[in-house]
C-alpha positions, 0 to 999 in steps of 0.5 A, a space after each residue: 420254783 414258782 407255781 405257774 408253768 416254767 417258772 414264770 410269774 404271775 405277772 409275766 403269765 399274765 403278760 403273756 397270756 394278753 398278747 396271746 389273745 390280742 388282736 394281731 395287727 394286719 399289714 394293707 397292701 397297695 390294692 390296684 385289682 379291678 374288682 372286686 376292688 378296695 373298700 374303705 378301711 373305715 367300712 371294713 373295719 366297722 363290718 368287723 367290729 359288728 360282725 358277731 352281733 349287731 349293736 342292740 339285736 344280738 345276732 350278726 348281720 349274717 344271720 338276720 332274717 332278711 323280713 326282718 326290721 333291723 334289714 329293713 331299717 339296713 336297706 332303708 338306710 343303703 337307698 336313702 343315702 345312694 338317693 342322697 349321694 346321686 340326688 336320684 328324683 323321686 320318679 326312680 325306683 332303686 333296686 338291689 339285685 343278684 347276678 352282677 352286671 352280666 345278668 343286667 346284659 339279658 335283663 335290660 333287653 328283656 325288659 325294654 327292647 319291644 319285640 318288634 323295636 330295636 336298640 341302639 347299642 354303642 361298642 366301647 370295648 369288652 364289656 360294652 361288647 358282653 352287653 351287645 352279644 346278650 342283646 342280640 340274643 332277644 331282639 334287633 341291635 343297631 351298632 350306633 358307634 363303635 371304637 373297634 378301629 382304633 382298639 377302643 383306644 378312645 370314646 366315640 365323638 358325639 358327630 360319629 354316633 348314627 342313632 336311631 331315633 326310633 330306639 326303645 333304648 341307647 346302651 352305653 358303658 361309660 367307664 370300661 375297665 379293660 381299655 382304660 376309657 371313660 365318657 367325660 359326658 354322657 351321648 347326646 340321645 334326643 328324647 331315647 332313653 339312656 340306659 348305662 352299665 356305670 359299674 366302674 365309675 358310678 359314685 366316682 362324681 356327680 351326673 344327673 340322673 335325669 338324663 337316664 332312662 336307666 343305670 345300673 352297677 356291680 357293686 364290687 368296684 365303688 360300692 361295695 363286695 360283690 353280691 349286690 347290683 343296684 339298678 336305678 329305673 325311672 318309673 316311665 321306663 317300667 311302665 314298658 316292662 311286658 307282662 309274663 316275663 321270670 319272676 326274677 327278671 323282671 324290673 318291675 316285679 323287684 321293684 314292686 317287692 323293694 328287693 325282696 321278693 326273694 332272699 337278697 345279698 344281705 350281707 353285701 347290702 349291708 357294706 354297701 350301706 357302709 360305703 354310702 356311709 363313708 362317702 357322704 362323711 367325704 362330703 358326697 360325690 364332688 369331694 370324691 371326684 376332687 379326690 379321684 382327679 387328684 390320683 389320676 392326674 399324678 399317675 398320668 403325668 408319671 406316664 406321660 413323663 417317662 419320656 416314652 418309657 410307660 406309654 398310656 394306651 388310651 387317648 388323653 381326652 378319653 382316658 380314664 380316673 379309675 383303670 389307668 391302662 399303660 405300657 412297657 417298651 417290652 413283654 419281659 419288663 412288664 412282667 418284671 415290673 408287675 412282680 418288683 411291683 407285688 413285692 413293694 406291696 403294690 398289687 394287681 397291677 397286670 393288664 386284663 388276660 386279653 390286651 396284657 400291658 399294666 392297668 392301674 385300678 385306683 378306684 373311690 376308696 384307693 388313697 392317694 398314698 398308693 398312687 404316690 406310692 406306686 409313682 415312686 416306684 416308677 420312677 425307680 423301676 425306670 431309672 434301673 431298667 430304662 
């Protein structure tokens, strides 16, 4: 008998042994969830290969120190390709901040909103609500435009809006994720600034960021995890932030230390300067919106061909390239189709907890292929439950 264990050859132990300590191979489901979202597998896969050490620094990116060159070459490198992609003018300060785009619903009229100014505020849906209730909190809103009527099945027309000329600001959401809306064009504002929570939609097409007195986003539906929130600021508008406010909200202070001015999400930055990365080897943001058209239009049409029996919630001229929201004619076949759906590997397809119904998140970095995928099953969940 052999001397290797059970009687095995060396060969054969050998053998074993390799696919013990290979890589196992993991299985993508069809990621729909509205965030944190899908990232590109390119990303992914790169932040794994360089996650025990960084290639020339022999640490990860988890355990640089944040003061650090290989941070700031990181950080450098995440700006100058977000400039790149949104072509940002050189009187915009970015900044990489914590808190998500909650703390930006405080943040916001913490810097901007005199007090004794007021803000235009327009009413979307859920998160343009948010924004609304934490601005009332620091001073005078006037409700410039609301949806509510009509269950924010639809954006405000421009004739609709009463804006206030006077505003320190217009606050707008341009894509809310709940309803499944999206501003085709930005409102109309006169000389206001503009001020927009773009974080289910930004880098989804080209805008001009001139238009904008201020943008900001959670990362964790375009850009990257979450962790990170970017805000794009245009030097006029934080020449308006007041003295005195907390260190870390204040616009103006952050951008002053480029976004350290204590430890910020390096990790989260870092795979956001890997999704920058990714986008821009596309060919920047009108392939991405070429691509993003490309999805949203399959997965209406399926909608708008089921002769009634997926009905989309959103008005045609509002509705949505990244949240495709849709119903079934009853509770119980949603439910149905939502778990069909999970065992075709097709994931996080339920409504928000408030307005049920399906809801399609088919954001930059979902491939075309899950939306044909998830079509197929349509059509078939259709056929057999119709």
């Amino acid at each position: 008998m052999s001397g290797t264990p059970y009687g095995k050859s060396m060969a054969q132990a050998a053998v074993a042994a390799a696919q013990a300590a290979a890589p196992k191979r993991v299985e993508r489901v069809y990621n729909f969830n509205p965030g944190p979202a899908v990232l590109p597998v390119a990303a992914l896969e790169e932040a794994q290969r360089d996650l025990l050490a960084l290639p020339g620094v022999g640490m990860s990116v988890l355990e640089i120190s944040h003061r650090s060159k290989t941070f700031d070459a990181i950080l450098a490198e995440a700006e100058a390709d977000l400039r790149a992609l949104l072509n940002i003018p050189d009187n915009y300060k970015v900044v990489f901040l914590q808190g998500g785009a909650s703390l930006q619903f405080t943040m916001v009229p913490m810097n901007l909103l005199p007090k004794d100014g007021v803000a235009d505020y327009i009413h979307t849906g859920h998160w343009a609500e948010a924004a609304l209730k934490e601005a009332k909190k620091l001073g005078r809103v006037n409700i410039a435009g609301s949806t509510e009527a009509d269950n924010f099945s639809r954006i405000p027309r421009q004739e609709e809006l009463k804006l206030d000329p006077t505003a320190a600001y217009v606050h707008f959401t341009s894509n809310n994720t709940i309803e499944g809306t999206e501003w085709a064009m930005e409102p109309e504002v006169g000389g206001v600034p503009l001020v927009c929570d773009a974080s289910s939609d930004i880098l989804s097409r080209p805008i001009e960021v001139r238009k904008y007195g201020l943008i900001y986003a959670g990362a964790q539906k375009n850009m990257g995890p979450a962790g990170v929130t970017v805000v794009i600021v245009s030097d006029d508008l934080l020449a308006r932030v007041p003295a005195g406010l907390p260190a870390m909200l204040d616009y103006k202070l952050q951008a002053e230390k480029k976004s350290v001015y204590n430890t910020p999400p390096v990790f989260a930055i870092y795979v956001l300067r890997l999704v920058m990365k990714w986008l821009r080897g596309l060919g920047g943001l009108k392939e991405m919106e070429r691509r993003n058209r490309e999805k949203a239009e399959l997965l209406y049409h399926a909608i708008d061909a089921s002769g009634g029996f997926y009905r989309g919630t959103a008005e045609k001229a509002s509705r949505s390239r990244m949240n495709v929201t849709f119903r079934l004619p009853t509770e119980e076949l949603e439910k149905k189709f939502v778990a069909e759906a999970a065992q075709q590997k097709l994931v996080g397809l339920a409504g928000h907890r408030t307005v049920g119904g399906m809801r399609a998140s088919i954001f930059n970095a979902f491939p075309l292929e899950g939306v044909q995928a998830l079509v197929a099953f349509m059509k078939d969940f259709q056929q057999k439950s119709g």
